[in-house]
Structures are given as structure tokens and as C-alpha cells.
C-alpha positions, -999 to 999 in steps of 0.1 A, spaced: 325 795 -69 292 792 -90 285 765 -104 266 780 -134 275 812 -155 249 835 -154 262 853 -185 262 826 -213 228 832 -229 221 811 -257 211 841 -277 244 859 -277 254 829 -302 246 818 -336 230 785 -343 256 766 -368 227 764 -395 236 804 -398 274 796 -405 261 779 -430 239 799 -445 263 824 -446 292 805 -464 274 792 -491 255 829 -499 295 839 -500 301 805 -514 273 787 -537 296 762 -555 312 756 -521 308 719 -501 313 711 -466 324 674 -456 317 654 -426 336 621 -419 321 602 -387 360 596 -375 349 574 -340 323 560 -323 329 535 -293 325 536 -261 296 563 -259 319 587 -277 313 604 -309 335 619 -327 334 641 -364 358 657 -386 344 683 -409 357 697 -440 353 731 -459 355 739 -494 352 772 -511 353 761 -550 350 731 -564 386 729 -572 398 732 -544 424 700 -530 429 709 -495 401 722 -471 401 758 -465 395 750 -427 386 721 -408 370 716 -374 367 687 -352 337 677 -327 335 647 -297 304 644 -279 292 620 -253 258 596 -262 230 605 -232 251 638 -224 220 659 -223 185 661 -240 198 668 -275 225 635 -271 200 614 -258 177 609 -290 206 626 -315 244 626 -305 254 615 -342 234 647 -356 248 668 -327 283 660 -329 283 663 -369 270 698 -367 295 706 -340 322 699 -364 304 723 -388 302 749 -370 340 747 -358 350 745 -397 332 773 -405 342 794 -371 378 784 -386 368 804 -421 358 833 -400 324 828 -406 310 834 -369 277 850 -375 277 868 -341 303 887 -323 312 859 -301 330 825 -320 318 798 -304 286 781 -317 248 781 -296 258 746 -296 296 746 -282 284 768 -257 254 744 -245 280 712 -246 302 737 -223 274 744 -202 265 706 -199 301 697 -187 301 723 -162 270 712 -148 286 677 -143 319 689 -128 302 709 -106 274 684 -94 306 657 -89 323 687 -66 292 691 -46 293 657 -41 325 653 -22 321 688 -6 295 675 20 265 689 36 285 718 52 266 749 60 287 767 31 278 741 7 247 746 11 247 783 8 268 778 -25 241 760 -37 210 783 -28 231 809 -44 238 789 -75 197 784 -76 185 819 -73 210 829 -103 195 800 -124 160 812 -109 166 842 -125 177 831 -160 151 811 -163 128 836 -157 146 861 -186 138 822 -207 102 827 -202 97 798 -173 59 810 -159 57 834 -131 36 813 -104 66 785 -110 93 815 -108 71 822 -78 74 791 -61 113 781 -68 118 819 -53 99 806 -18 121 777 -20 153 801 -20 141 823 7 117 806 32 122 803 68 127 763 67 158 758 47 158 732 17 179 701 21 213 703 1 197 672 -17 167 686 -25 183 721 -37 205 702 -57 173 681 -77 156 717 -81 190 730 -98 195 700 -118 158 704 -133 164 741 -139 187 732 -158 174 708 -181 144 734 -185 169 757 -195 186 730 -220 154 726 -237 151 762 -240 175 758 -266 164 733 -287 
């Protein structure tokens, strides 16, 4: 099974700040809450409330957000931020207020992406240094290879990774897995 999914790209989603523009043009005298509910143990956790009038007692939706602290780039210098606007973006998803054909946020579908990336590395771990782990692996490359390439990362680089994948003196498991797990943080900061 591959260990990445080749068909989330970050640009099939909508950043949450385009949720909110879009509920307060529909919505100018509406407010949107955020209550920091936890924070211990490296986890962060939001609540966030929305409001269409003024008025209004109860939330018209709500939406909840937990993040790990150093999961990633973005929770390494701003998990609080991160996990606020995660919340966000789930309210508003709640309210129907998507602004893409697909409902998850640009930023759910990063977090997801993140978490697979760790399950998958801790698989690999206990799977060995079998022949078909390793071809699982130099097949998980080439498909981030290729992604990042459609990103924008420079031909001579796209170049060289491709060498890696395809040269007569196969890579190390170890050292396929270090090339993978720096595509991917390439990739992560793509998004930011």
C-alpha cells in the first residue's frame, strides 16, 4: 500500500481564510468565537463558534480542532494559530460554507497528510529491510518525485531524485526513506 496519496493536491482545497471571507460577505454583522479548550501535554485543542446575527444565543455551527506541538513545519513555530484556524474552518464547513467542491480545509487535509506520513514511517519500521519493503518504498518515492515536480521543485533536483529511483546500484531502504521524508517536508512548505 502507498504510503502517500498522490491525489490530495493542496489546491483542490480552500485555505480557511476563504471560509471566512465568504461568511461574513453573506454575513457582515456575523462573529466567529474561538475558546482555546486544552493544552497539555503537546496537545492543542480549539472549539470554534459561529454566529450569523448578533442576536443570535446558540451558534449556528461549531467545529472542533486538536493538533500536536512540533507535528510539522507549521506546528513547530505556530500550533496555537494552527489549531484555532482548524476549528474555523470546521465551523464554517459545518454552515456549508466550503469554498471548493471538496469539504475539508487546505489545512485538514495537510494535518491528514502529516499523520499518514507518521503511520506509515512507524510501519516501515517494523516491516524490515525485505526486498518488498524496499520496493514499496522506491515506489512511494517516484510518486512523491512526481508531485513535487507538478509543486515546482527544480528540474536538475527532479533530475537527480529520478537517478536515485532508477540507477543500477539500488538505494539503501534507510537512505530512501531520508529522501522521502525530505520530499515531504518540501512539499509541506509548499503549502505554507
Amino acid at each position: 500500500m502507498p504510503k502517500f496519496d498522490a491525489a490530495f493536491d493542496p489546491d483542490s482545497y480552500a485555505p480557511v481564510a476563504e471560509r471566512i471571507r465568504l461568511f461574513y460577505e453573506r454575513f457582515p454583522s456575523g462573529r466567529i468565537i474561538t475558546d482555546l479548550v486544552g493544552r497539555q501535554g503537546g496537545e492543542v485543542i480549539f472549539k470554534a463558534l459561529v454566529y450569523r446575527e448578533p442576536g443570535e444565543a446558540e451558534p449556528a455551527a461549531t467545529g472542533w480542532a486538536a493538533e500536536r506541538e512540533g507535528d510539522g513545519d507549521v506546528n513547530e513555530v505556530a500550533c496555537l494559530e494552527n489549531t484555532e484556524t482548524s476549528a474555523i474552518g470546521r465551523a464554517l464547513a459545518n454552515l456549508g460554507f466550503t469554498a471548493s467542491t471538496r469539504r475539508p480545509s487546505r489545512e485538514e487535509m495537510a494535518k491528514a497528510d502529516r499523520a499518514r506520513g507518521r503511520l506509515t514511517l512507524a510501519r516501515s519500521a517494523t516491516a524490515g529491510t525485505t526486498l518488498q519493503a524496499r520496493a514499496n518504498a522506491l515506489h512511494d518515492l517516484v510518486e512523491l518525485v512526481a508531485l513535487a515536480e507538478r509543486k515546482g521543485l527544480p528540474r536538475r533536483r527532479v533530475e537527480v531524485l529520478r537517478s536515485h529511483t532508477t540507477g543500477s546500484r539500488p538505494l539503501p531502504l534507510p537512505r530512501v526513506r531520508r529522501l522521502e521524508l525530505r520530499l515531504r517536508a518540501w512539499l509541506r512548505r509548499q503549502l505554507m
